[in-house]
N, C-alpha and C positions, 0 to 999 in steps of 0.2 A: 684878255684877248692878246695874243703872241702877233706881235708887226717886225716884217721884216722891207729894209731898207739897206741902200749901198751908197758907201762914200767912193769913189773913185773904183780900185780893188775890192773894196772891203765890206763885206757883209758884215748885218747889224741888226742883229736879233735881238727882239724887246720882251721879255716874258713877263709874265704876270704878278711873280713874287721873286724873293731869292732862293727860295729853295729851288723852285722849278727853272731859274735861271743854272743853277748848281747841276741840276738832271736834265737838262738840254745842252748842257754844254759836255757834260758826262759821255748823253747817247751820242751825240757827233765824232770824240774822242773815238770811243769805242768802235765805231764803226767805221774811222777809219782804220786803227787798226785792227778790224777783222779781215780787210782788204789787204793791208800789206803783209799780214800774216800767210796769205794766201800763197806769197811770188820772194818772200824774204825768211832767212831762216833767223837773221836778229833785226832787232828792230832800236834804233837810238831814239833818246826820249831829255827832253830836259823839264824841270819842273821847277813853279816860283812857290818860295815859300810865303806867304802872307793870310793872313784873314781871312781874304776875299775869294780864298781858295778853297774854305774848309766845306764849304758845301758841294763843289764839284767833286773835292777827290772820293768824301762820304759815298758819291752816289758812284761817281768809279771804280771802287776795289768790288762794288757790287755788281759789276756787269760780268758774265760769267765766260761772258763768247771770247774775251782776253785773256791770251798765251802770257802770260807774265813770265814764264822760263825763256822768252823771246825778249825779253824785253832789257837793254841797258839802260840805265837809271846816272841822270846829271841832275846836278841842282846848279840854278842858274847866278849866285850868289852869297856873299857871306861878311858879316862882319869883320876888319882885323881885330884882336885883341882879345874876344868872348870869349872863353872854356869851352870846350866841344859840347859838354850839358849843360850849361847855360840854358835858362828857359826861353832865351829871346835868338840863340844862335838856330839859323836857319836850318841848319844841318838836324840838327833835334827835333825843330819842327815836320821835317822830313821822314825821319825815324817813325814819328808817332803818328801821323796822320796817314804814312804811303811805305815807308822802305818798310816798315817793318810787320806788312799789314797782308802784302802776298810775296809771293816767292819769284822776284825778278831774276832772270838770269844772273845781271852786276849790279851791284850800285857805285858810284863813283862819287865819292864827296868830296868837298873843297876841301874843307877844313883836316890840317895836320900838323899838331903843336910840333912836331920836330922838326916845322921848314919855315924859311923864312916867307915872305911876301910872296919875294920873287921867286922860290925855288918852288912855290905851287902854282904864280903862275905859269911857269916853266912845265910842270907836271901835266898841269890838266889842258895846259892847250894843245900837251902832245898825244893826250888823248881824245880831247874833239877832234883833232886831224885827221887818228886810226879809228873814228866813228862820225862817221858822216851825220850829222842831225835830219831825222826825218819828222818829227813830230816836238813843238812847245806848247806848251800850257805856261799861260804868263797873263799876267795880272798890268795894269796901269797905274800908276801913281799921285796922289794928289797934285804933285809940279807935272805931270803927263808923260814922267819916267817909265821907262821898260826896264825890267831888271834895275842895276844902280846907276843907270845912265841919265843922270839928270841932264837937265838943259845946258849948266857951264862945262861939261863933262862930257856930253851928247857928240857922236861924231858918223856921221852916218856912212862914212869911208874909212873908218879905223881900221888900219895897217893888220892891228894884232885881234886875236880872240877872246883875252881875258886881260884886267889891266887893275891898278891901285888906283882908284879914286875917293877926293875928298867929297862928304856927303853935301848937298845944300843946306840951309835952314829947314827949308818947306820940308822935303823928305826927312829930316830928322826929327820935326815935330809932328810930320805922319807916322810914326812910330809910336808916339804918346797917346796919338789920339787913337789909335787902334789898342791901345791896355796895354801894349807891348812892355812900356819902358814910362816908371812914375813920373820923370820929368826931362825935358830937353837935356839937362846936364849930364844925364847916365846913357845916353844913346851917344856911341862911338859916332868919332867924325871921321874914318875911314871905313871901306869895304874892299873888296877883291871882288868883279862884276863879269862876268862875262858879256862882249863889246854888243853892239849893236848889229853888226855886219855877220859874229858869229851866230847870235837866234836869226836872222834873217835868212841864213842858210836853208835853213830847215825845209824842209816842202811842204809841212802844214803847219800853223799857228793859231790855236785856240786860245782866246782872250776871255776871262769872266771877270767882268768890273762891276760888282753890284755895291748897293750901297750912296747915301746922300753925298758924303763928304767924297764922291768923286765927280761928282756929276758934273762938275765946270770941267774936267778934265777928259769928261766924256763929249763932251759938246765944240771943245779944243781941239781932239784931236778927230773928230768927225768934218766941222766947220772952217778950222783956220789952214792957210795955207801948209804944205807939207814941209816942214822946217824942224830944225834942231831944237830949237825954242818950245817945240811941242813933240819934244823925242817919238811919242805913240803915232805921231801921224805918218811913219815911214809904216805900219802897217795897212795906210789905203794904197799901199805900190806893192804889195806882194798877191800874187796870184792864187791864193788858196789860205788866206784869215776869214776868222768868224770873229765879231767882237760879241760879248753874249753881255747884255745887261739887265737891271729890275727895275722898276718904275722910279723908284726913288737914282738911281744911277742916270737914268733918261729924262728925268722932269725939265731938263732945258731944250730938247731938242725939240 
C-alpha cells in the first residue's frame, strides 16, 4: 500500500518495495519535466551518484516522454584523488548508469585530472551560475548528508556553490557498507561537493532513500528539528521536494 505524508514542506511517499520506490520516483521526474519541456528549450538537471539511485535512473532512461537533447547534465559530487575510471569515482558511475545511456544535450562532469581542486571548483561553479538548476535527483546519507555535506561541513548559508571538503567517519564507512570500497582505509577522506544552498536553488528536488541502513536517517531528517546536524532536513523548507522511500527505509516512522 503507497502512504503519503508531509513533514513541514516535504512530501513523503512510502511505496511498497524498492523497485516501485525507483518507478515512482522515475514517473514524478518525468513528468515534471514533460512540463518544463513545454515553456523551456534547455532544461538544468543535477544528478547523485550512489546505490540508492540505481533503481530510479533504470526506470528513467525508460520513460520515453523525455527530451534528453533538452537536457544539461551535473553530477553533484566527486572524490579528490580517484582516476576518472575508477570503479567507485562517481563520474563513471554516471557514465554507466545515465550519461551514457541517452543522448543529453551536455553533460558536465566534475572530475578533470589537469585541474587542481580549486581550478574545478572555480570551473564548475562558473557553470551552475550560466545554468540555473531546475531539477535534483539526490539521495540522503547514512549521517543525513545531501551530496558531501555532512553535518561538520553542513552550512545551510554557504557563500559558494561547490567547496573541498573533509569526509566524516560515518559517510566514509557508508561507502563500505554500500560494496563501494573493501574497507574504511581505501575510501578518500576528501571530495569536491557542490554546497548545500547550490541543490537548494533548484525548483524541484527528488529524493529516493530506499533501503534499511538509512532508515534512522529517514526518520532524522522527517522528525528532528531542521538543523545542520541533520543536513537532509533543509529539504522540509523547499516548496516542491518529494522524499520517495521503501518499507525498509520507513520502518521508524
Amino acid at each position: 500500500m503507497n502512504t503519503t505524508l508531509y513533514a513541514d514542506q516535504l512530501c513523503v511517499k512510502i511505496l511498497p518495495s524498492r523497485a516501485e520506490t525507483g518507478m515512482c520516483a522515475a514517473g514524478d521526474i518525468a513528468s515534471c519535466l514533460q512540463r518544463l519541456q513545454e515553456t523551456q528549450d534547455e532544461i538544468n538537471m543535477i544528478f547523485a551518484a550512489a546505490p540508492s539511485q540505481n533503481e530510479m535512473l533504470d526506470a528513467l532512461i525508460c520513460r520515453s516522454e523525455i527530451r534528453w537533447d533538452k537536457i544539461n547534465a551535473f553530477h553533484m559530487d566527486e572524490y579528490i584523488g580517484l582516476p576518472q575510471d575508477a570503479p567507485q569515482s562517481f563520474g563513471r558511475y554516471l557514465r554507466e548508469h545515465l550519461f551514457d545511456r541517452v543522448p543529453f544535450r551536455t553533460v558536465y562532469t566534475i572530475q578533470d585530472e589537469t585541474e587542481t581542486p580549486e581550478q574545478t571548483v572555480e570551473r564548475y561553479s562558473a557553470l551552475l551560475r550560466a545554468h540555473p538548476v531546475d531539477v535534483v535527483c539526490l539521495g540522503i546519507g547514512e549521517n543525513g548528508h545531501i551530496a558531501f555535506n555532512d553535518p561538520p561541513v553542513a552550512d545551510f548559508h554557504d557563500p559558494v556553490l561547490m567547496k573541498k571538503v573533509q569526509l566524516d567517519p560515518v559517510c566514509r564507512a557508508q561507502q563500505v557498507h554500500d560494496g563501494c570500497f573493501a574497507s574504511l582505509d581505501d575510501v578518500p577522506q576528501y571530495a569536491l561537493t557542490l554546497t548545500i544552498p547550490a541543490l537548494c536553488r533548484a525548483a524541484h528536488m527528488f529524493c529516493t532513500v530506499p533501503a534499511a541502513t538509512k532508515a534512522q536517517a529517514v526518520y532524522d531528517t522527517i522528525r528532528q528539528p531542521v538543523t545542520e546536524c541533520v543536513p537532509a532536513t533543509i529539504l522540509r523548507t523547499h516548496p516542491h521536494a518529494v522524499l520517495y522511500c521503501d518499507p525498509d527505509s520507513a520502518r521508524l516512522l
